[in-house]
C-alpha positions, 0 to 999 in steps of 0.5 A: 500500500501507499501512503504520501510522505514529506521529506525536507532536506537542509543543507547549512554550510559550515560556520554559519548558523540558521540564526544568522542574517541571509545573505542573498545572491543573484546566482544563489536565487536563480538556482534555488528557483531552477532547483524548484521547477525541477521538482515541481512534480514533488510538489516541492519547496525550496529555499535558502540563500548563501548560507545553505537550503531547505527542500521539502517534497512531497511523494508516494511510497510504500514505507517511510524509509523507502521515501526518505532514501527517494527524496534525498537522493532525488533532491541532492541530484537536482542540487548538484545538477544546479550546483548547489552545496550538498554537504553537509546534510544537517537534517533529514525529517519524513513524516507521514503526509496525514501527521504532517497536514495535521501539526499544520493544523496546530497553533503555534502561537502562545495564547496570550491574554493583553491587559483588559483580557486578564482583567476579564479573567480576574475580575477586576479593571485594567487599571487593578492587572498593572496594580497586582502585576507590581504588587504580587511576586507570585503574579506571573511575568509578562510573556512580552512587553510591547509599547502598549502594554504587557501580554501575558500568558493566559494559563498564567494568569488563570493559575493567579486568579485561582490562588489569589485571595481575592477581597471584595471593596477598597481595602482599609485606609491605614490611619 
């Protein structure tokens, strides 16, 4: 039986890191493009730049190991033939297209509450969120903060409203 798996190939040349700023050229882009029409029947994806490339594809076999072996022999051949670096190889991941098409479907963004989001979790007002997250060591830090205002993550400041003692009115004017 077959079944449809993606394989992605990435090549990084030595010294260099995924974290380091591209570095474009004409004759690097011309050649990531050809390198794509070229296995455009594997529905592929290119890209890359001076530092190395990534190519996923996309193809029928009857064992995941049966369509690693085809996708990176297929995909380092059209590196070569448009000479492109093909060593040294830093990963090779095959997955199932199904498993692939549903960690696609995953959210891969933190759920994050802004300042009125948690003063609706908690209760309070936006004003009230600023006055516990300076009050309270055990409120949670903010996961980002931006020019107009704090994010925070949601389950944090669920799991604070949960422990906090929360006292109804103004609290007692000291004397």
């Amino acid at each position: 039986m077959m079944t449809g798996y993606c394989v992605t190939v990435d090549v990084l040349l030595d010294g260099h890191s995924p974290l380091d700023p591209a570095i474009i050229g004409d004759t690097t882009v011309d050649r990531l493009g050809a390198m794509t029409a070229a296995l455009a029947r594997l529905h592929a994806a290119v890209s890359g730049d001076e530092r190395g490339w990534s190519a996923t594809v996309t193809l029928e076999a009857s064992t995941l190991h049966g369509a690693r072996d085809r996708a990176v022999s297929e995909i380092l051949a059209a590196a070569d033939r448009f000479r492109l670096p093909t060593a040294p190889v830093v990963r090779v991941e095959a997955v199932r297209q199904d498993v692939r098409d549903a960690e696609l479907q995953r959210p891969t963004l933190p759920d994050l509450v802004s300042g009125p989001e948690a003063a609706e979790i908690l209760g309070v007002s936006r004003q009230r969120v600023h006055q516990l997250a300076h009050e309270h060591r055990d409120f949670p830090e903010p996961a980002y903060q931006l020019g107009v205002g704090s994010l925070w993550f949601r389950a944090g400041v669920v799991a604070f409203g949960e422990r906090w003692k929360r006292r109804a009115g103004r609290p007692a004017k000291t004397a």
